[in-house]
KEROLUM-458640 format. One record per atom (N, C-alpha, C): residue in one letter; x, y, z. Coordinates in steps of 0.1 Angstrom, whole numbers, plus 5000, padded with zeros to 4 digits. Layout:
REM residues N
AXYZ/...
REM end
This chain:
REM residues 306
X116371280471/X116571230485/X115271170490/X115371000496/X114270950504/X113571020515/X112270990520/X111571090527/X112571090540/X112970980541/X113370940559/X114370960555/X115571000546/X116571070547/X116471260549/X115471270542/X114971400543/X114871430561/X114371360566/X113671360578/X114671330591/X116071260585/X116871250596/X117971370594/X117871420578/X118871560583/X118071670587/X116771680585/X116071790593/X115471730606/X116271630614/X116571640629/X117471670632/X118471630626/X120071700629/X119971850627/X119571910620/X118972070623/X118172110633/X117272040634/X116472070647/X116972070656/X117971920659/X118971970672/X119972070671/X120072100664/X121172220667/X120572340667/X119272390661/X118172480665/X117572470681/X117572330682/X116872310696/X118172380709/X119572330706/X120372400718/X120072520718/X119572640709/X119672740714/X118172790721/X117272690725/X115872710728/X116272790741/X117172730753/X117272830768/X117272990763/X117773000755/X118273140749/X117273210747/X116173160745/X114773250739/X113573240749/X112973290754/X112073340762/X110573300757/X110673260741/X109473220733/X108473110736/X107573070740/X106972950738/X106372900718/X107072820719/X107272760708/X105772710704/X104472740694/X103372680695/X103772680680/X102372530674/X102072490662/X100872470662/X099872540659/X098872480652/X098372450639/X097372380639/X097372300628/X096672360615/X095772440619/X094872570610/X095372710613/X095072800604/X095872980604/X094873020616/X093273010614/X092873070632/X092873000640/X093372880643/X093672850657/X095872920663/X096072940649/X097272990650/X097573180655/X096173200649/X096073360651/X095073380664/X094373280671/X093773300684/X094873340694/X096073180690/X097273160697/X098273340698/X098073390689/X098873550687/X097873620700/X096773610692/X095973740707/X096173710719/X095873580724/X096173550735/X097473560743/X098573470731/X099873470740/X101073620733/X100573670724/X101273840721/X102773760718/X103673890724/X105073880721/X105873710732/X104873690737/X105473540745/X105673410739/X105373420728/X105073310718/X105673380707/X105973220697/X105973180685/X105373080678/X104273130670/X103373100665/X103773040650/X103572890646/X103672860628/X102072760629/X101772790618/X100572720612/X100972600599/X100372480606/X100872370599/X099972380581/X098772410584/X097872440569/X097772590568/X097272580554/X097172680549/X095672710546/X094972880550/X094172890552/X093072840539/X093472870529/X092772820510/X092672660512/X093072580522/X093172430521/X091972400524/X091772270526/X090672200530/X091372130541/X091272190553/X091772100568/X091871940568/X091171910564/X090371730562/X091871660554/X092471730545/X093671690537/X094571760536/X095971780546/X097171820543/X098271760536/X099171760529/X100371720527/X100971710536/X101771580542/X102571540554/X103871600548/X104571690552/X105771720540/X106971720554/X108171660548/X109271720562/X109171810569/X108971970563/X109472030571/X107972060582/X107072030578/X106372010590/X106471910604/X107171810603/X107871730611/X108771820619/X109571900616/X110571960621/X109772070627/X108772130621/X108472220630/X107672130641/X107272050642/X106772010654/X107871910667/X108671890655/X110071860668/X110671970679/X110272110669/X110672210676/X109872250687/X108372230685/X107572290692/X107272250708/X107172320715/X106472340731/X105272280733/X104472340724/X102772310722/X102172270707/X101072180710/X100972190697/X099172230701/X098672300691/X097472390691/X096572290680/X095772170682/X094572110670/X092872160672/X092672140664/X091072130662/X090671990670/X091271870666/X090871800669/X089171760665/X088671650675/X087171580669/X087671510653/X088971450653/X089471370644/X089271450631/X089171600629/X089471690620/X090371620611/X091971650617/X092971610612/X093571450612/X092571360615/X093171260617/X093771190604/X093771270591/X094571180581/X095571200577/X096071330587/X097371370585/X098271420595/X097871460612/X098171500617/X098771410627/X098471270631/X098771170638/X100271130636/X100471100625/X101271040618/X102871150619/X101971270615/X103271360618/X103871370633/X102771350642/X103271400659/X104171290662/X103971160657/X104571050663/X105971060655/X106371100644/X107371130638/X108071260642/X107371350648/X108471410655/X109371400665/X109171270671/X109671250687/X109671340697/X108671430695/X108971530706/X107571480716/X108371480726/X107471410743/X106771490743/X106771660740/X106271740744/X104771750740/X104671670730/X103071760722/X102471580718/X102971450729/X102371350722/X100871370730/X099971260726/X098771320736/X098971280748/X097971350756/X098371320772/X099471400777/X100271490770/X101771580773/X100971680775/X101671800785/X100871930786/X100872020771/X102071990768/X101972100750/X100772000741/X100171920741/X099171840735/X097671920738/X097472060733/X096472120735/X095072080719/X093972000725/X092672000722/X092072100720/X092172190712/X091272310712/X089372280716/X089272200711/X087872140710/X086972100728/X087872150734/X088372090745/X087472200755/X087072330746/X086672460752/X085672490744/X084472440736/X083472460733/X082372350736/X081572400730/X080272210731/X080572200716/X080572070717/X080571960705/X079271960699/X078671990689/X078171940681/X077571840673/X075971780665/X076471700659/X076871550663/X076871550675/X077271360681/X076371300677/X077171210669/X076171080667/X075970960682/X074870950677/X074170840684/X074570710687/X075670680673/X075970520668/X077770540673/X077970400674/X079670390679/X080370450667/X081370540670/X082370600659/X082970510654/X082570340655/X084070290645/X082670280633/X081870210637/X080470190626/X080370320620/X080670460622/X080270550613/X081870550604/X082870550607/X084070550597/X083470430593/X083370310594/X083270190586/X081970240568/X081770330578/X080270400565/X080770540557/X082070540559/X082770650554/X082670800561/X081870790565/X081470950577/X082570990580/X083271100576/X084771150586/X084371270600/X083071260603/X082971320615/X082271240628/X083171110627/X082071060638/X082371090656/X083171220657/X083071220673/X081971370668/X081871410661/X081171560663/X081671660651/X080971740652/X081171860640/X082571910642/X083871940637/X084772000640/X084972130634/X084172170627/X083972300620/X083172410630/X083872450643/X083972490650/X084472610657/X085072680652/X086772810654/X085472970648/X084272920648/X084073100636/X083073140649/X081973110655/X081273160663/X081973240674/X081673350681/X082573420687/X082473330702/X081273240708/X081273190716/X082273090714/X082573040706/X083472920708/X084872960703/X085773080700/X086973160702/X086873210714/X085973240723/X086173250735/X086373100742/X086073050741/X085972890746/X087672850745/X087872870730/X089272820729/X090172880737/X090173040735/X090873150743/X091573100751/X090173090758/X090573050776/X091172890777/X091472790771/X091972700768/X093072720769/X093472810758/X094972830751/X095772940764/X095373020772/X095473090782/X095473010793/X095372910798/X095572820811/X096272730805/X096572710795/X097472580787/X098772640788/X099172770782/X099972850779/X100772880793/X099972930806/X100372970818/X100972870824/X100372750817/X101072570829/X102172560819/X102572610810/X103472560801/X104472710804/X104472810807/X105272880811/X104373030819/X105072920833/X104173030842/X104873190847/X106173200842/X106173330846/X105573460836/X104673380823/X104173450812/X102373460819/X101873390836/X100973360832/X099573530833/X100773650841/X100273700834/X099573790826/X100773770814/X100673830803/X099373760795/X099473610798/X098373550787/X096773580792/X096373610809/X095473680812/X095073820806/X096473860804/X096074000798/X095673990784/X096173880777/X095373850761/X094173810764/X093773700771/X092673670768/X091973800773/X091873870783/X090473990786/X090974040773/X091974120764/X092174240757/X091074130746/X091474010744/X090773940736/X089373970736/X089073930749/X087373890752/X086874040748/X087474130755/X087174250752/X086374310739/X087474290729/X087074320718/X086074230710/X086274090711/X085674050708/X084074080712/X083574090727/X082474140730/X082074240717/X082674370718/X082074440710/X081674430695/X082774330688/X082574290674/X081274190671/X081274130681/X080074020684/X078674090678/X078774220686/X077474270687/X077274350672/X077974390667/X078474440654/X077874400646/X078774220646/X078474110634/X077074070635/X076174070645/X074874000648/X074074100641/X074374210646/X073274340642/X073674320623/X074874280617/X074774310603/X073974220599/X074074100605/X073873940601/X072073990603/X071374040609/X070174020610/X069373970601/X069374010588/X068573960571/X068873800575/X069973750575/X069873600580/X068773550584/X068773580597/X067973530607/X066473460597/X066373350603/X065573240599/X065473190582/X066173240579/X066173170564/X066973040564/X066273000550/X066872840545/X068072790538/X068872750544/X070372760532/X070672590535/X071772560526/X072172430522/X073472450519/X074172380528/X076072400527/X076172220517/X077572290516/X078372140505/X078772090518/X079472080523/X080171970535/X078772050546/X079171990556/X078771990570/X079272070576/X080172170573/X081072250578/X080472430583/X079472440581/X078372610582/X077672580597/X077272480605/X076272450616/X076272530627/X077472570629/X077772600641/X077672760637/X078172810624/X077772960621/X075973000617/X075272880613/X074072850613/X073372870625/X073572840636/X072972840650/X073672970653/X074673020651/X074873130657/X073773290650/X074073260642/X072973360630/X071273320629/X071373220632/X069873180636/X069073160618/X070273090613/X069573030599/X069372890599/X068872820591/X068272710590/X069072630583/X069672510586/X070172410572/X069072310574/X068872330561/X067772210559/X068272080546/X069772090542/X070272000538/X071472030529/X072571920527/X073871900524/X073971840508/X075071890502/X075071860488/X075871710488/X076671700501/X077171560505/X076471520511/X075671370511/X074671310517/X075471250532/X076171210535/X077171280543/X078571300545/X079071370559/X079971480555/X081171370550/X081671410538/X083071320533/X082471250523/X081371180522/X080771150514/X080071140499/X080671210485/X080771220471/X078971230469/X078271300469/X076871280463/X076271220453/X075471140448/X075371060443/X074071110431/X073371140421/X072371190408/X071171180421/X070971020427/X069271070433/X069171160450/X070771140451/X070471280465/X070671380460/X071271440449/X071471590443/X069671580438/X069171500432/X068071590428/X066871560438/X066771480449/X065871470458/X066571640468/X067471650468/X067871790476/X067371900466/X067671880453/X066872030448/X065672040447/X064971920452/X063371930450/X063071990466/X063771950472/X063171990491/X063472190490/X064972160481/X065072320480/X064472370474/X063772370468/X062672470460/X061272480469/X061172320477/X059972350487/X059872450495/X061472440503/X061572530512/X062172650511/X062072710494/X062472850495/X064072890504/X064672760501/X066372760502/X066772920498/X067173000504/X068173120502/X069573130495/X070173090500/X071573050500/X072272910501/X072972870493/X074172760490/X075572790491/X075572750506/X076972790512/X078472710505/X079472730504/X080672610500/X081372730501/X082972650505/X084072720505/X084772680492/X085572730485/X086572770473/X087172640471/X087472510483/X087872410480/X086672270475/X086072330473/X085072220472/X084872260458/X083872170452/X083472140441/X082272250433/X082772410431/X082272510424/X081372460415/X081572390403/X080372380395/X079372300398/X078972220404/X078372130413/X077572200421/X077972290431/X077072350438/X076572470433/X077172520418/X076672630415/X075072550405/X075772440402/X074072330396/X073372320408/X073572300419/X072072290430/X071572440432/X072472500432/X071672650437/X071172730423/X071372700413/X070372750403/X069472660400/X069072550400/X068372450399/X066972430410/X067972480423/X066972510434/X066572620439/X066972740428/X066472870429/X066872930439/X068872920442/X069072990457/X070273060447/X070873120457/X072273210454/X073273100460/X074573110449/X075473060455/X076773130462/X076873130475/X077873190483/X078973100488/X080273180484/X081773120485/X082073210494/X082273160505/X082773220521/X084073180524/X085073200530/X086073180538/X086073060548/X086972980554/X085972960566/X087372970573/X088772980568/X090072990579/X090673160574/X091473170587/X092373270588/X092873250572/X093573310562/X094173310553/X093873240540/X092573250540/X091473180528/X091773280512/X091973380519/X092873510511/X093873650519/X094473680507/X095173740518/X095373810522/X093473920524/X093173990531/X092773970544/X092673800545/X092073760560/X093273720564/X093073800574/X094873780584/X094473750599/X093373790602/X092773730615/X091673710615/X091473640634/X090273600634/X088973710634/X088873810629/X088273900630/X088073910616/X089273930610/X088773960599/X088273850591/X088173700594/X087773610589/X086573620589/X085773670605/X084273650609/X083373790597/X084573840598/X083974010589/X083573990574/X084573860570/X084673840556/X083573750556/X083173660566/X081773580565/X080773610569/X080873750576/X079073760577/X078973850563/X079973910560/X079574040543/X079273910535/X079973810534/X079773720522/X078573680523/X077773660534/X076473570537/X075173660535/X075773790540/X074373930542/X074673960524/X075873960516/X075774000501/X075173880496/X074973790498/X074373660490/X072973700486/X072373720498/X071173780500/X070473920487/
REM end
């Protein structure tokens, strides 16, 4: 079956899924990653229904556009992104093929998560000159979702988004975000006190993707195994970076599971560091089921590197 045959009998299902939407009390959300989908649980509880377009083992940057993601977003009320053009190579294409008014941008279900932290990382130069140079982050870092300051950021986003999108829920979703903030407060203080051996050491991530858990832990990147982010490294920046890393007593070589293992396991022996494979989404395995336990699985992975 062609894709756009595929795609017009999973509208004709959607509509006849969609008649029974008065029936359900649910706000229908989609986000596009497993922790912006599991923020969306704490916050909006039994008021919502929650699906996550990627899967947490993926690399965000590249999904498969598949039908039935179309369909869940025809269904949806909200839709929940990273955005900072994260998803721009797959997730554009899907919203305009869903026809749903609800979640195009500028629509109230059209929720920016990004929308509730500081940006990162802005370049100086016009974003079309950095894609023209291959750069896939030219509005700012979008690797963003792990510091506990910026899940509180989103929180409260997804909590006044949620309440304009169904106010007689608005307030249950106050009561997620404090039960949220709540706990989070205390875990915060947890993770910081483990993470302390961190503090001020030299590490080197594969993507650009660690900065924002960098600044929060108070470690150093002092340079990338991609010269930049999206960018394939090339023999004289891999060994101009293992020479700076041996200068500066590099600790740790951060990468997640989707990137290129033997590669960075050559810069971090070469440049005398440990190499650490961290998580960085909800469902990276499938012991990480939330955003808690994602943060728990990344500071053990970063303090065991050590």
């Amino acid at each position: 079956m062609r894709f756009g045959s595929k795609l017009t009998a999973l509208f004709l299902a959607g509509a006849c899924l969609g008649s029974a939407r008065s029936a359900s009390a649910k706000l229908r959300v989609v986000a596009s990653i497993e922790t912006l989908a599991d923020l969306c649980r704490e916050v909006g509880g039994d008021r919502i229904e929650v699906t996550s377009l990627s899967h947490g083992y993926q690399d965000p940057h590249f999904v498969e556009a598949k039908p039935s993601l179309v369909l869940s977003l025809n269904r949806a009320d909200a839709l929940v992104y990273v955005g900072l053009d994260l998803e721009i190579g797959w997730l554009p294409p899907l919203v305009q093929q869903s026809r749903n008014p609800r979640i195009q941008r500028g629509a109230p279900g059209n929720v920016d998560a990004s929308t509730g932290i500081k940006v990162e990382d802005v370049p100086n130069i016009p974003a079309d000159q950095l894609r023209a140079l291959g750069d896939i982050h030219p509005l700012g870092n979008p690797h963003y979702w792990i510091p506990p300051k910026n899940a509180r950021g989103i929180a409260r986003v997804l909590a006044q988004r949620f309440s304009e999108l169904d106010t007689a829920g608005t307030t249950a979703y106050q009561a997620g975000l404090a039960a949220f903030e709540h706990r989070l407060d205390a875990k915060e203080k947890d993770w910081e006190k483990t993470a302390a051996p961190l503090r001020g050491i030299n590490v080197v991530t594969y993507h650009k993707s660690w900065s924002y858990v960098a600044e929060w832990l108070q470690m150093r990147e002092i340079g990338y195994i991609e010269p930049k982010p999206g960018i394939p490294p090339t023999g004289n920046h891999t060994a101009q970076l293992i020479e700076l890393m041996r200068k500066s007593n590099v600790k740790l070589v951060i990468v997640e599971s989707f990137y290129p293992s033997s590669l960075a396991k050559f810069v971090a022996d070469n440049g005398h560091a440990r190499l650490v494979s961290a998580p960085s989404d909800v469902g990276a395995t499938p012991a990480i089921k939330t955003y808690f336990d994602l943060v728990d699985a990344v500071v053990r992975a970063l303090v065991s590197g050590l």
